[in-house]
Structure formats: structure tokens, C-alpha cells
Biopython code that builds the backbone (N, CA, C, O; Angstrom):
import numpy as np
from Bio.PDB.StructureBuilder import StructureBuilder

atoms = [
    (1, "UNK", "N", (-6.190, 7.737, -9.817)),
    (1, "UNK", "CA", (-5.682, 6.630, -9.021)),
    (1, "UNK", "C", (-6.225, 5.337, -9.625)),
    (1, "UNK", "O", (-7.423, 5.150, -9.413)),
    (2, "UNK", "N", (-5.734, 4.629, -10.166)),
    (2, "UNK", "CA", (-6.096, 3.320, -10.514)),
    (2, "UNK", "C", (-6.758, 2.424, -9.643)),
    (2, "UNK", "O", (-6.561, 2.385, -8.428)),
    (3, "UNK", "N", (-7.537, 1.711, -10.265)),
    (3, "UNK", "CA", (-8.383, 0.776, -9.086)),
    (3, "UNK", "C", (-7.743, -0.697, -8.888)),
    (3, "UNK", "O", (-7.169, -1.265, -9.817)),
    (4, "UNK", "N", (-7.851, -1.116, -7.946)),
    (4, "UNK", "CA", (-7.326, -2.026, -7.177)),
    (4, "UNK", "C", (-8.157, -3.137, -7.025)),
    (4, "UNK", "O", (-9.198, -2.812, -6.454)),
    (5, "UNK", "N", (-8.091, -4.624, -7.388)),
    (5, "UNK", "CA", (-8.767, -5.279, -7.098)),
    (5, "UNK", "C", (-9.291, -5.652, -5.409)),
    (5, "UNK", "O", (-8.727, -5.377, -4.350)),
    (6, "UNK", "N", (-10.406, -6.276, -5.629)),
    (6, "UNK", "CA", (-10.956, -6.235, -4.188)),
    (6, "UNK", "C", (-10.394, -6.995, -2.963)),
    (6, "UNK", "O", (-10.929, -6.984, -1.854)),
    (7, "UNK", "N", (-9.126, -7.733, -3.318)),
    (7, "UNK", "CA", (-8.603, -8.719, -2.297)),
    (7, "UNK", "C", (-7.559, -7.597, -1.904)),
    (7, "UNK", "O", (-7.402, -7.600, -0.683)),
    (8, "UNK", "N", (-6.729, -6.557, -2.600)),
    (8, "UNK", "CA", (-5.998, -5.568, -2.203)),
    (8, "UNK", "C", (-6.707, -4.785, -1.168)),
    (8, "UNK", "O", (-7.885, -4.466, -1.325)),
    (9, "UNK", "N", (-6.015, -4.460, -0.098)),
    (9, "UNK", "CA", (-6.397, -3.164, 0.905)),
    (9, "UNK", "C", (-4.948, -1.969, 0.340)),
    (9, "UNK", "O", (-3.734, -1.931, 0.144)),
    (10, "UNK", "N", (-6.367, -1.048, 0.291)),
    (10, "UNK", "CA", (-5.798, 0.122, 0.549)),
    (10, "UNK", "C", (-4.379, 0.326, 1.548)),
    (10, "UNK", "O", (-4.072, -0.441, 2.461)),
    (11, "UNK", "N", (-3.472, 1.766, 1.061)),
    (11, "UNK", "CA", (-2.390, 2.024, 1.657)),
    (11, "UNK", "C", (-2.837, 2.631, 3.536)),
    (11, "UNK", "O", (-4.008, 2.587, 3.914)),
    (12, "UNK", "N", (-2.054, 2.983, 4.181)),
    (12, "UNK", "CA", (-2.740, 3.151, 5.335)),
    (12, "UNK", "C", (-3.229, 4.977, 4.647)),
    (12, "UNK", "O", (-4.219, 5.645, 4.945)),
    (13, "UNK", "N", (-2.119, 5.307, 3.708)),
    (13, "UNK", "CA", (-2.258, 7.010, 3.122)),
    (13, "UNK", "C", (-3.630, 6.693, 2.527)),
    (13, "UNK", "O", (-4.396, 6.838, 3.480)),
    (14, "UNK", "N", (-4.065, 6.476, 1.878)),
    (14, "UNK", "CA", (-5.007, 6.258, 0.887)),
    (14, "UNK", "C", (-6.251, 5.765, 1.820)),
    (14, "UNK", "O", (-7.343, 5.765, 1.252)),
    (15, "UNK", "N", (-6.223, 5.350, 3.161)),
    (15, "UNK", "CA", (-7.286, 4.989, 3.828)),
    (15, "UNK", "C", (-7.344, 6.191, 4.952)),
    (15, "UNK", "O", (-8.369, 6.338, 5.618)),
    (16, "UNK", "N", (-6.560, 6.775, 5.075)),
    (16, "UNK", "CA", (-6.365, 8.285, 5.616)),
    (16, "UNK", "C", (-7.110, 9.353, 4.896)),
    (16, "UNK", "O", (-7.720, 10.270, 5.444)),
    (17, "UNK", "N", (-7.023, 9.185, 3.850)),
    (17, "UNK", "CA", (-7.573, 10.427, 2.706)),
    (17, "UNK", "C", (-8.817, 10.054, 3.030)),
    (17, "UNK", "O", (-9.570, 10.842, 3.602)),
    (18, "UNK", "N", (-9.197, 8.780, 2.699)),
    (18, "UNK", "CA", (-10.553, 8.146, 2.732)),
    (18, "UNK", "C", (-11.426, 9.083, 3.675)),
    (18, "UNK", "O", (-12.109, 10.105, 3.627)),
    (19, "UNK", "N", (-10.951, 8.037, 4.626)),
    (19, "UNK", "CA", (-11.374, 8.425, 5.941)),
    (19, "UNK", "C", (-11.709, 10.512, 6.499)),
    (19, "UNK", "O", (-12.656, 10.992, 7.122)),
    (20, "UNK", "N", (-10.541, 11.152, 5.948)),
    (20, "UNK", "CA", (-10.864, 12.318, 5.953)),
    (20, "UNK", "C", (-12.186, 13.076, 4.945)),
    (20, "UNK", "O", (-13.074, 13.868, 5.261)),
    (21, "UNK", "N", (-11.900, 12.543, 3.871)),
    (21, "UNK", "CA", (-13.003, 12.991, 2.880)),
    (21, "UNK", "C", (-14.227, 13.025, 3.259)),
    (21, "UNK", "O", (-14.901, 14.052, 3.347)),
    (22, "UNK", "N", (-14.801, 11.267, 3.650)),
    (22, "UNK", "CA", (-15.949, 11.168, 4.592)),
    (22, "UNK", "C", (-16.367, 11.986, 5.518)),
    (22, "UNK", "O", (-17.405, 12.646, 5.468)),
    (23, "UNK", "N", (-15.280, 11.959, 6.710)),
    (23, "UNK", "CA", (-15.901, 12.936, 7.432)),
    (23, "UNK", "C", (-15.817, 14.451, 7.493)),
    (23, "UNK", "O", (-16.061, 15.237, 8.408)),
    (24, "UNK", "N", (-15.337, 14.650, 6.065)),
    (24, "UNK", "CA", (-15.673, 16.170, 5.662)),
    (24, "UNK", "C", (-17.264, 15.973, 5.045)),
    (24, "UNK", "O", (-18.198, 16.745, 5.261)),
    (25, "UNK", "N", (-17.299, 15.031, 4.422)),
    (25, "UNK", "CA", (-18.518, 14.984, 3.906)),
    (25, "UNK", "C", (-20.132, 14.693, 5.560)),
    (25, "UNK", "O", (-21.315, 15.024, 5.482)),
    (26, "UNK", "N", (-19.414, 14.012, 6.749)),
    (26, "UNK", "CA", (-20.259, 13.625, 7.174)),
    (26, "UNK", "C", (-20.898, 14.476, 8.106)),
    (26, "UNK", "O", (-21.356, 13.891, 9.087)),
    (27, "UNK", "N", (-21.036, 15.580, 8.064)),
    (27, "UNK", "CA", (-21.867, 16.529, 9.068)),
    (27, "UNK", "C", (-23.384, 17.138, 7.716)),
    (27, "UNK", "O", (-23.446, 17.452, 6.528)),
    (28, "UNK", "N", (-24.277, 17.010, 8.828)),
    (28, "UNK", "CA", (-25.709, 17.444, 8.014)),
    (28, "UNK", "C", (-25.512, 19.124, 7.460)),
    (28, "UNK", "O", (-26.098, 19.687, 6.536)),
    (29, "UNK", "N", (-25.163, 19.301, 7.773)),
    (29, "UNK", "CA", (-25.005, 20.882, 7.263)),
    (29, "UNK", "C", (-23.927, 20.911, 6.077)),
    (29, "UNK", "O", (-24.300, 21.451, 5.035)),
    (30, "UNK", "N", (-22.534, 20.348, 6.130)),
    (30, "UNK", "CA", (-21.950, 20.180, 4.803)),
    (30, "UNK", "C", (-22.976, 19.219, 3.543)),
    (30, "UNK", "O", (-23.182, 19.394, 2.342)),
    (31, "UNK", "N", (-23.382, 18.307, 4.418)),
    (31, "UNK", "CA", (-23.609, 17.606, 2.947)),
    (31, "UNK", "C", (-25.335, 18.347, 2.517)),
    (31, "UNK", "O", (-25.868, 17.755, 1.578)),
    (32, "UNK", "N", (-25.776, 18.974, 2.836)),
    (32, "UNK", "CA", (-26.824, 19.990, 2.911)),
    (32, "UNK", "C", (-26.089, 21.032, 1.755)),
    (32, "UNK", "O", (-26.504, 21.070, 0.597)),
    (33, "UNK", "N", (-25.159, 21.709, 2.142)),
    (33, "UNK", "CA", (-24.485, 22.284, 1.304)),
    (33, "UNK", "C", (-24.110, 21.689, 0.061)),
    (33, "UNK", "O", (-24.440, 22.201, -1.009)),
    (34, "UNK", "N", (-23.452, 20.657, 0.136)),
    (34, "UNK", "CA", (-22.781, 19.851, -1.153)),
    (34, "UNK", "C", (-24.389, 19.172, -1.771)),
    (34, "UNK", "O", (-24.115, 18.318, -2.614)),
    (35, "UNK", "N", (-25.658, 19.284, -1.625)),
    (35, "UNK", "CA", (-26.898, 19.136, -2.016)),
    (35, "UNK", "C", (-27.033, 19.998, -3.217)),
    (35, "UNK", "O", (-27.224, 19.835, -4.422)),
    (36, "UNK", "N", (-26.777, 21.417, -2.024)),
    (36, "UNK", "CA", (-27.050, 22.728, -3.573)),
    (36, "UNK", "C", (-26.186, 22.886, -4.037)),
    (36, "UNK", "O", (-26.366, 23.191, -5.216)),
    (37, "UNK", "N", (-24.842, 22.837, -3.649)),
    (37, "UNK", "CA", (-23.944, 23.051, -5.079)),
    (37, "UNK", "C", (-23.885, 21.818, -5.875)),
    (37, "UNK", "O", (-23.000, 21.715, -6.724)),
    (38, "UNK", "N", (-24.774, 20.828, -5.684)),
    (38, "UNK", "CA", (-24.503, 19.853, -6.615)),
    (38, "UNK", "C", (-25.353, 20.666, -8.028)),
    (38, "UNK", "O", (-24.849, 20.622, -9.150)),
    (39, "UNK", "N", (-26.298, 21.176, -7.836)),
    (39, "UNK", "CA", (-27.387, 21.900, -8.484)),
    (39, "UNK", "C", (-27.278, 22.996, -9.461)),
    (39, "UNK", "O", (-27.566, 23.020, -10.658)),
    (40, "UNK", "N", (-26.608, 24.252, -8.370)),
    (40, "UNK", "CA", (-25.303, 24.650, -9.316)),
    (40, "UNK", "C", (-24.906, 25.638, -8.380)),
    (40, "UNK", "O", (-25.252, 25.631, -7.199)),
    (41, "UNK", "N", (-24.021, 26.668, -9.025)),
    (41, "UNK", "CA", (-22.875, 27.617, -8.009)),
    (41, "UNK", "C", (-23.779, 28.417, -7.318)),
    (41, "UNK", "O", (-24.871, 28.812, -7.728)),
    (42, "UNK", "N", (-23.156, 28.668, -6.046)),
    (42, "UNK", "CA", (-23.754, 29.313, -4.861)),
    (42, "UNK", "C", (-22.857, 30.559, -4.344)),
    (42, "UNK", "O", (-21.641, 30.372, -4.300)),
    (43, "UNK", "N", (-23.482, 32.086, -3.866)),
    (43, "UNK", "CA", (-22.468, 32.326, -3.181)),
    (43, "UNK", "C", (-22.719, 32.004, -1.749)),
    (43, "UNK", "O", (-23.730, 31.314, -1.622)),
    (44, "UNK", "N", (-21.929, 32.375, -0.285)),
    (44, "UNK", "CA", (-22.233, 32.503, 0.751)),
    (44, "UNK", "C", (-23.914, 33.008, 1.227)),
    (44, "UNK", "O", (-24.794, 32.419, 1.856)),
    (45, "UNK", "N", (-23.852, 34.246, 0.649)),
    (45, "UNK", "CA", (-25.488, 34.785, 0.913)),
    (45, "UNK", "C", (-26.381, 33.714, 0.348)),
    (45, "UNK", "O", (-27.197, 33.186, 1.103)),
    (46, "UNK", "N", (-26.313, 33.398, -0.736)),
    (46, "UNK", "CA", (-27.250, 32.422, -1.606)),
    (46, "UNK", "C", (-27.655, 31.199, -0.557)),
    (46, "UNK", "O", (-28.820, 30.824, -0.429)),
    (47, "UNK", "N", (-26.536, 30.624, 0.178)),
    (47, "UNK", "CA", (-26.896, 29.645, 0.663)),
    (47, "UNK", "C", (-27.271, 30.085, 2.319)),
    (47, "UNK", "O", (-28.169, 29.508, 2.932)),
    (48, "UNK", "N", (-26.651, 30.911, 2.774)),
    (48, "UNK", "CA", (-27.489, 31.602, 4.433)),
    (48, "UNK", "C", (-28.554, 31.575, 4.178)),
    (48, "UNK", "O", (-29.299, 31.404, 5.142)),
    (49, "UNK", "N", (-29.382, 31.755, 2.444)),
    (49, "UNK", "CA", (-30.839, 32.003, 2.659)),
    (49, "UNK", "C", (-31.102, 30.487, 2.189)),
    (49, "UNK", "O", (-32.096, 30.019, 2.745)),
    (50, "UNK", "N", (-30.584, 29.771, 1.473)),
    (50, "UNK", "CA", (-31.326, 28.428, 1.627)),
    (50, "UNK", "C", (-31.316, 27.408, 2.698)),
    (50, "UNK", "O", (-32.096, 26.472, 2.872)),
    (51, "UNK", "N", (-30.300, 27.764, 3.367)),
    (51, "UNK", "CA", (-30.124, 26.733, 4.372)),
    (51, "UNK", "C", (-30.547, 27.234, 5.857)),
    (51, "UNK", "O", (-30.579, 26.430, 6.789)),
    (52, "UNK", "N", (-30.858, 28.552, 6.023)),
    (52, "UNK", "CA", (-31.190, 29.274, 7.283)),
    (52, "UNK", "C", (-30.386, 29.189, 8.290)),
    (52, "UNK", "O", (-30.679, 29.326, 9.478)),
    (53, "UNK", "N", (-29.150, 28.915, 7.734)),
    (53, "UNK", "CA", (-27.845, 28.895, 8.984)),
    (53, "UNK", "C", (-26.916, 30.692, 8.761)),
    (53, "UNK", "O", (-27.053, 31.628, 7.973)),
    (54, "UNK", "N", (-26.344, 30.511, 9.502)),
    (54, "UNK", "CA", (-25.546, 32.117, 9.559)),
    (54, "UNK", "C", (-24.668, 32.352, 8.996)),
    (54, "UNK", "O", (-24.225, 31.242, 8.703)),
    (55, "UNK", "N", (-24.021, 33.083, 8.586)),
    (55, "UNK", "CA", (-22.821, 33.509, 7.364)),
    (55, "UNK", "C", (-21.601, 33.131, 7.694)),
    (55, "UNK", "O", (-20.611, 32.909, 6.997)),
    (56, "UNK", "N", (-21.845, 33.062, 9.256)),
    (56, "UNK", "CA", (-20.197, 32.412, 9.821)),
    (56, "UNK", "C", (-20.525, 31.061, 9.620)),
    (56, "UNK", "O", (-19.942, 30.886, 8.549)),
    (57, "UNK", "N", (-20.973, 30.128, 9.853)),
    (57, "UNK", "CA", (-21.469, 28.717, 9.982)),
    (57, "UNK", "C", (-21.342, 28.259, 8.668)),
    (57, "UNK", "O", (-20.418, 27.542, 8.284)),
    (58, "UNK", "N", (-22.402, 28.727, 7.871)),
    (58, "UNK", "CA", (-21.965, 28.435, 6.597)),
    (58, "UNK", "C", (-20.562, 28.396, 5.739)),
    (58, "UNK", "O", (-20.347, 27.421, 5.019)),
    (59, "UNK", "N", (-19.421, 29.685, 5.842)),
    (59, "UNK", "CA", (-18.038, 29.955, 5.974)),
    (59, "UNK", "C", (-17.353, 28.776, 6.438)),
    (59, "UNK", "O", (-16.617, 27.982, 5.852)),
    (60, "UNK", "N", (-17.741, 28.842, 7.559)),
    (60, "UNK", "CA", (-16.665, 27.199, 8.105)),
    (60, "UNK", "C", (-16.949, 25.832, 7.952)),
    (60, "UNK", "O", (-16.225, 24.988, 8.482)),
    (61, "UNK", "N", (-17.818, 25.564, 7.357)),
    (61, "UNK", "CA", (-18.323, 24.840, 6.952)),
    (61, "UNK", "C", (-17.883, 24.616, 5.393)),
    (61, "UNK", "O", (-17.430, 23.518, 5.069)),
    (62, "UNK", "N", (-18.014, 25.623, 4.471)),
    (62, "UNK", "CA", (-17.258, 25.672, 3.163)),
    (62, "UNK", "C", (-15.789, 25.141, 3.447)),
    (62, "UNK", "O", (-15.271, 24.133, 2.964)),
    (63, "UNK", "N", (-15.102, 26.264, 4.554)),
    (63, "UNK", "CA", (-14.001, 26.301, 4.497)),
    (63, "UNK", "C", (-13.560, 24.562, 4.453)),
    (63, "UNK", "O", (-13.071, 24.121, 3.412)),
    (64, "UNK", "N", (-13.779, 23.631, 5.671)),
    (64, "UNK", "CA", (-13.754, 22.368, 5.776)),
    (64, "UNK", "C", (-13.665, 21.332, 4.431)),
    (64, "UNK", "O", (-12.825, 20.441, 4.307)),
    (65, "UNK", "N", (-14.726, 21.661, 3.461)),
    (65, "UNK", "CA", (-15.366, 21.119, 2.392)),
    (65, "UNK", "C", (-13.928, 21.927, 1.565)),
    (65, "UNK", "O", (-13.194, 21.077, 1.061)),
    (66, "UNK", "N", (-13.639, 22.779, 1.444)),
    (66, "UNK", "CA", (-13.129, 23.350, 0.411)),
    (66, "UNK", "C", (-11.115, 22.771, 0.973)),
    (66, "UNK", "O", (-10.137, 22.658, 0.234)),
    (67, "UNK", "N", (-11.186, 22.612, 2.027)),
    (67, "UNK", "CA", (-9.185, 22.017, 2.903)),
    (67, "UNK", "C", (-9.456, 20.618, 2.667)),
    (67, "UNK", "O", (-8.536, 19.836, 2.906)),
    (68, "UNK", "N", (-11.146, 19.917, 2.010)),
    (68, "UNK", "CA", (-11.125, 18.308, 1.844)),
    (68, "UNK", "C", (-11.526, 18.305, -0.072)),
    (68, "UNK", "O", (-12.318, 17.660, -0.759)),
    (69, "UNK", "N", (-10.664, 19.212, -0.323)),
    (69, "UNK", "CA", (-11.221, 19.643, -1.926)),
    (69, "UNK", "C", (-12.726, 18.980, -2.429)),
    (69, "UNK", "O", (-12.937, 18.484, -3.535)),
    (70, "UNK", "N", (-13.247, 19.050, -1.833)),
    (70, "UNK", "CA", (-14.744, 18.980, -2.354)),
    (70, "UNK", "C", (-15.451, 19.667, -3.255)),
    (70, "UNK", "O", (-16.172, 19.297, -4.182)),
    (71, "UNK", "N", (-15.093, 20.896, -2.788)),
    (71, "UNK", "CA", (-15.409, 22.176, -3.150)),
    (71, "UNK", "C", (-14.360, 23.634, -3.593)),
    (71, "UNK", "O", (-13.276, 23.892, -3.071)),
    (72, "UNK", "N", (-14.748, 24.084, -4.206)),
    (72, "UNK", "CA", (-13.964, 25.123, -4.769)),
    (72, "UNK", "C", (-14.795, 26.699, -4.707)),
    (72, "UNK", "O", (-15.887, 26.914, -4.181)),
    (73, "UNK", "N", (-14.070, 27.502, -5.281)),
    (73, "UNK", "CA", (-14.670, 29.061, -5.714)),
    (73, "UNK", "C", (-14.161, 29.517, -6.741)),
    (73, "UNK", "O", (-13.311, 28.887, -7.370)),
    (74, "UNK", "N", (-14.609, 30.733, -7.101)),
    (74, "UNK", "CA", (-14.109, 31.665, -8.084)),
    (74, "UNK", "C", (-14.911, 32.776, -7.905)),
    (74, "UNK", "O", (-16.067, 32.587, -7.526)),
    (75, "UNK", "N", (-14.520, 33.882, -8.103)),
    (75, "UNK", "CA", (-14.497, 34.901, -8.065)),
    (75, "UNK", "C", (-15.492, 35.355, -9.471)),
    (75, "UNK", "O", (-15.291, 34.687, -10.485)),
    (76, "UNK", "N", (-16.297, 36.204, -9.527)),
    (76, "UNK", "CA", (-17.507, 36.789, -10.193)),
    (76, "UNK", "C", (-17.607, 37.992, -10.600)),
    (76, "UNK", "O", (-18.826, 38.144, -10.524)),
    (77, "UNK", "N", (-17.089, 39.208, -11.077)),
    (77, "UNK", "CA", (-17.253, 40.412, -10.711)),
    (77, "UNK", "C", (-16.819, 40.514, -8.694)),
    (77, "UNK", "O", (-15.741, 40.406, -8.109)),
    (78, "UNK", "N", (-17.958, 40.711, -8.280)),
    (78, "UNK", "CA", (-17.603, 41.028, -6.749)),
    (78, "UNK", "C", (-18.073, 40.087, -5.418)),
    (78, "UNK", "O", (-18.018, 40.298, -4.207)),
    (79, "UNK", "N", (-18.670, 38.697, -6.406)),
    (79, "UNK", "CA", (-19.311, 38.094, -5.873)),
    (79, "UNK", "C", (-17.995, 36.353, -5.814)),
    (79, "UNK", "O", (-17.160, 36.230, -6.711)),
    (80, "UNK", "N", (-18.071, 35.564, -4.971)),
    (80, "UNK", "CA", (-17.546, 34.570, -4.934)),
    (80, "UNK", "C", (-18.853, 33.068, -4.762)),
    (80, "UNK", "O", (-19.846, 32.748, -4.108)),
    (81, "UNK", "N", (-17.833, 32.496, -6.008)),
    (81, "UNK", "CA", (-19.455, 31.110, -6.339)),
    (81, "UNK", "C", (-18.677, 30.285, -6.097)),
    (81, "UNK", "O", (-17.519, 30.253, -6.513)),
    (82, "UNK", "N", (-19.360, 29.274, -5.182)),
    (82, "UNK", "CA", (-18.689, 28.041, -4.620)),
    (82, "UNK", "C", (-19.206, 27.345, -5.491)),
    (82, "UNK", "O", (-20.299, 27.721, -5.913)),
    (83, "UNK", "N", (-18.462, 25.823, -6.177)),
    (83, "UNK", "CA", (-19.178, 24.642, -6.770)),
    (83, "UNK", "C", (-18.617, 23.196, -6.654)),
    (83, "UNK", "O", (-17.479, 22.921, -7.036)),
    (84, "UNK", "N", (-19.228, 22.539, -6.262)),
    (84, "UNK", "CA", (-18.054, 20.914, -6.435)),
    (84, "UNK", "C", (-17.503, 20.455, -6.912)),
    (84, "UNK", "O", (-17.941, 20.062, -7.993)),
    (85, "UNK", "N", (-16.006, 20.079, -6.523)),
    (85, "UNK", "CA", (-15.067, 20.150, -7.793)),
    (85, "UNK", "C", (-15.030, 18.418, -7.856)),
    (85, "UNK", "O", (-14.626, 17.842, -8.867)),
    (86, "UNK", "N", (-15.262, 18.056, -7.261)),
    (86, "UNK", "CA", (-14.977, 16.382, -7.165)),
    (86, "UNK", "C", (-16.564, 15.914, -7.695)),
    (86, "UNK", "O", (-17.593, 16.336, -7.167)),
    (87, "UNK", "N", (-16.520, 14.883, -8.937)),
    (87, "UNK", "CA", (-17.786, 14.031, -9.452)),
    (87, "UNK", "C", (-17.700, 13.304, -8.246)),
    (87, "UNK", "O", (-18.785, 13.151, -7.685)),
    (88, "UNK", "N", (-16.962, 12.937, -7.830)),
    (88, "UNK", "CA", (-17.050, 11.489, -7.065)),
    (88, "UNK", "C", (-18.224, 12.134, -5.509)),
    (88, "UNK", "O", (-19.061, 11.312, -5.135)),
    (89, "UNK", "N", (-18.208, 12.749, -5.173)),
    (89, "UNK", "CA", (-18.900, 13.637, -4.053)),
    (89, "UNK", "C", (-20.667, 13.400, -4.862)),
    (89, "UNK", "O", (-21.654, 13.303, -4.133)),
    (90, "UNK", "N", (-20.776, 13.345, -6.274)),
    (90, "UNK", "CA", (-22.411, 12.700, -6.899)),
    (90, "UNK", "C", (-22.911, 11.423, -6.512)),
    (90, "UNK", "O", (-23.968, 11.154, -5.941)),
    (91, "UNK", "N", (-21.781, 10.501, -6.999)),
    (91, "UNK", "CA", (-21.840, 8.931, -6.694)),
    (91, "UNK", "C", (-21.728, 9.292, -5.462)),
    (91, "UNK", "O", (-22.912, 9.280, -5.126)),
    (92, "UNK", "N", (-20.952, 9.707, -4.250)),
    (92, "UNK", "CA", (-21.229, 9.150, -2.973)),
    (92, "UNK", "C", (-22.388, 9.697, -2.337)),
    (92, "UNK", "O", (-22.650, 9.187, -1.247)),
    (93, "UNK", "N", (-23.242, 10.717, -2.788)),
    (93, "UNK", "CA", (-24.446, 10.898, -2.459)),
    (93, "UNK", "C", (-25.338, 10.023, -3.081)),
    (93, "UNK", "O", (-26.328, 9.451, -2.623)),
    (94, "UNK", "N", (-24.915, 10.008, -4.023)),
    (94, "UNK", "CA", (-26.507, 9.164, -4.936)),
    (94, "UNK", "C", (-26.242, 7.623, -4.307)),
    (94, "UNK", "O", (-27.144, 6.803, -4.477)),
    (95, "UNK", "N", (-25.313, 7.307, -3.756)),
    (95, "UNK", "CA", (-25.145, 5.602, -3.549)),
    (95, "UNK", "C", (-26.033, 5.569, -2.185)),
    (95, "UNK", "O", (-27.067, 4.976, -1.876)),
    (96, "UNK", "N", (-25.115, 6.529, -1.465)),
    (96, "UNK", "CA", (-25.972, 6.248, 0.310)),
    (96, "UNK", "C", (-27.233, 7.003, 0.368)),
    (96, "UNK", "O", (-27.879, 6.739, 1.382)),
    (97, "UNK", "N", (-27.789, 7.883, -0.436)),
    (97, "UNK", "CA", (-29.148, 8.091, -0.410)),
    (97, "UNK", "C", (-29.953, 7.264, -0.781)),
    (97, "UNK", "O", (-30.836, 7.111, 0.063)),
    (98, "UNK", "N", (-30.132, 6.330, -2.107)),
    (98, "UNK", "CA", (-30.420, 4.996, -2.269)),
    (98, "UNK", "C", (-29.825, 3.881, -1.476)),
    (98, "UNK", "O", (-30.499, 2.862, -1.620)),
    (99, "UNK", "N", (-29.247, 3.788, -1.033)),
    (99, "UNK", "CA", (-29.515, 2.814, -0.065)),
    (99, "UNK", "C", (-29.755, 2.777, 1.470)),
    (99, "UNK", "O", (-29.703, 1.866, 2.297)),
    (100, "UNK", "N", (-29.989, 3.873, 1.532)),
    (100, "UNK", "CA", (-31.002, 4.602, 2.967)),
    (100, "UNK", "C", (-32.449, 4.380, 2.469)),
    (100, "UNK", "O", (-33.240, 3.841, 3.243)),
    (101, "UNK", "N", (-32.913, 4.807, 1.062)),
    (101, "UNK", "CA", (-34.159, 4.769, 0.719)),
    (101, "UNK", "C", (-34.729, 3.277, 0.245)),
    (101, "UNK", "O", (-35.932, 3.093, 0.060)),
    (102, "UNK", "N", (-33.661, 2.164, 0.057)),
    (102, "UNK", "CA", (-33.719, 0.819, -0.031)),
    (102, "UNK", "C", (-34.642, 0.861, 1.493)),
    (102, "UNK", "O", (-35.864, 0.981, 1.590)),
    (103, "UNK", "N", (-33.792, 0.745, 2.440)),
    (103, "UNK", "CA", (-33.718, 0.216, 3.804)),
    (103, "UNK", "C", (-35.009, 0.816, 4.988)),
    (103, "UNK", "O", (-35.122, 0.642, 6.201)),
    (104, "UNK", "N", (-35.842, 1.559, 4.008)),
    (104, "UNK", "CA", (-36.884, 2.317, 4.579)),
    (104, "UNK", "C", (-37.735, 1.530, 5.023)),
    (104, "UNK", "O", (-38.749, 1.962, 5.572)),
]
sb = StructureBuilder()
sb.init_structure("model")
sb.init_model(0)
sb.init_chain("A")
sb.init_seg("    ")
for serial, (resi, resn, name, xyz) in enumerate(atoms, 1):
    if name == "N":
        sb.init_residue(resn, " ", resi, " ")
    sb.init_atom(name, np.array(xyz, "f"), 0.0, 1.0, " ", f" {name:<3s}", serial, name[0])
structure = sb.get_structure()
């Protein structure tokens, strides 16, 4: 998508997407998740044990992340590895974590 100078606003579509992406991204438990797969591929079990949440929780939680393409899978032998398919999901962590840690 090409960038737009700053006096342009966004389409109302394009502030829709926005807006959805975010708040796929904005629950502590997804972006907890999108932490370790920034790190690298995870399966389901992998992350029930890092995150100490339950196999269903974790699941719907992917699922969310994965209907706001954040996230993806593939298949392993018998195992399925989730990883982030979007760079842009780096920059929007690394921006609002530094500037949470500015504001300390």
C-alpha cells in the first residue's frame, strides 16, 4: 500500500482494517503470544507451557491473530508451528514498548 502524505486521511476501508488489526493485536494474552513468535515458531503445546494459559485459550486466541493475518502456521511432520507473518506487527511492538518505557 503506498504511503500517503500526512494531510491525507485514510479511506474509511483502510481505517477499518486499521482499527481491526489493533484490536487483534490489543488483548495481553495475544500480544504475549505475538512476543514469542516474534522469537521464533511455536506450536500450541510450546506456548500452553510458556504462557501458562490452556490449550483452548491459547487456540482462540491464535485463531483471532491468525482471521487478523498476523499470524500464520504450517504443518511439521505432525506438529503445527505458528509464526508472524506481518514485519509490521515488530515495528508496532517495538514503537509502543518504547514509548511506554519513554513515559516511565
Amino acid at each position: 500500500m503506498p504511503v500517503k502524505s500526512k494531510a491525507e486521511s485514510p479511506s474509511v476501508e483502510t481505517v477499518s482494517r486499521i482499527a481491526g488489526t489493533l484490536k487483534a493485536m490489543g488483548d495481553p494474552v495475544r500480544l504475549r503470544i505475538l512476543y514469542h513468535l516474534r522469537q521464533r515458531e511455536s506450536t500450541v503445546s510450546e506456548l500452553v507451557a510458556e504462557l501458562g494459559c490452556s490449550q483452548a485459550n491459547v487456540s482462540k486466541h491464535l485463531a483471532i491473530l491468525k482471521s487478523a493475518a498476523l499470524v500464520e502456521s504450517r504443518t511439521d511432520k505432525q506438529s503445527r508451528l505458528y509464526h508472524v507473518t506481518d514485519p509490521v506487527v515488530n515495528s508496532v511492538c517495538d514503537s509502543v514498548c518504547s514509548s511506554i518505557e519513554r513515559r516511565k
